[in-house]
Structure formats: structure tokens, C-alpha cells
C-alpha positions, -999 to 999 in steps of 0.1 A, spaced: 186 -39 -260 202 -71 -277 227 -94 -256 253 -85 -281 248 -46 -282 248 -47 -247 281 -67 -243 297 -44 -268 287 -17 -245 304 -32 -215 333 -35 -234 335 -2 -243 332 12 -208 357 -13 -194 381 3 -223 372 34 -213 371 35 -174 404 50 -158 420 28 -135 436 59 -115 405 69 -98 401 47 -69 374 22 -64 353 24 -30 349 -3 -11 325 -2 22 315 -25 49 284 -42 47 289 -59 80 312 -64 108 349 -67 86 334 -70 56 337 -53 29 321 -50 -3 333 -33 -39 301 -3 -37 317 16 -69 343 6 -94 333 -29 -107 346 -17 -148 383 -6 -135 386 -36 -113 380 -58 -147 396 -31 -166 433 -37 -143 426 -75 -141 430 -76 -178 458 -53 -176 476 -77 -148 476 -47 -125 469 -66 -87 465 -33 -69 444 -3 -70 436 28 -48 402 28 -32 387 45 -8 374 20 22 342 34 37 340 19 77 299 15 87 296 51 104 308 64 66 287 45 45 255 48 69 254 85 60 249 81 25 213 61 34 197 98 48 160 81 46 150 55 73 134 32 46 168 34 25 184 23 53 158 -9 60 159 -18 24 200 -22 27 200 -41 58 173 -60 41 191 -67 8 224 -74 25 206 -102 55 189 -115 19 225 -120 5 231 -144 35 207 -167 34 219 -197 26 257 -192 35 
């Protein structure tokens, strides 16, 4: 797919995403938490100059359960330690 189609199609889902169903936000380590799902309405209210939205905020014990195979789990604790290096 081109650059520009693929922009255009970004666009388009930021346009069309609605901003009232909340974002989800989970913690990747100890008090830290990442945006997991929502990234197009988070641009979408930024643009609007909305500074708040509803999400829901997943603690470890929450999120863990959606990783239901041991080697899903390894490969997150693997791609999140990878995200450090360097910090």
C-alpha cells in the first residue's frame, strides 16, 4: 500500500473512531502504564482539544490474564525489558 493511501486511511479512522468509548490503559510494570487500545481516539480528542477521556486502567493481575499461553506471556515480558534498554 502507498504512503499516501495509507495516510488517508489513518485519517479516515481517526475521523471516524468515537471518542466515548474509553481507551484501556494497563500496566506494563510496577506504576506504569501504557495506552494497550485506543491510540485513533486519543489523536482523534487531541485535535478536538478534549484533555480527558474515559479508560479503563488494567492493574498487572488484569492484564496477565489476557496472555493465557506461557510463551505469550515470555514474549511480553520480552518485548517490554527490550523497550528499556537504553533508558
Amino acid at each position: 500500500m502507498s504512503k499516501i493511501r495509507e495516510n488517508t486511511r489513518k485519517q479516515f479512522l481517526i475521523i471516524s473512531v468515537d471518542i466515548n468509548n474509553p481507551v484501556i490503559i494497563a500496566e506494563i510494570a510496577p506504576f506504569s502504564y501504557n495506552l494497550i487500545d485506543g491510540n485513533h481516539r486519543v489523536v482523534k480528542a487531541l485535535r478536538l482539544e478534549i484533555s480527558l477521556l474515559d479508560a479503563y486502567k488494567l492493574d498487572v493481575k488484569q492484564h496477565i490474564q489476557f496472555l493465557t499461553e506461557e510463551n505469550a506471556y515470555h514474549e511480553y515480558v520480552e518485548y517490554w525489558n527490550d523497550k528499556l534498554i537504553g533508558i
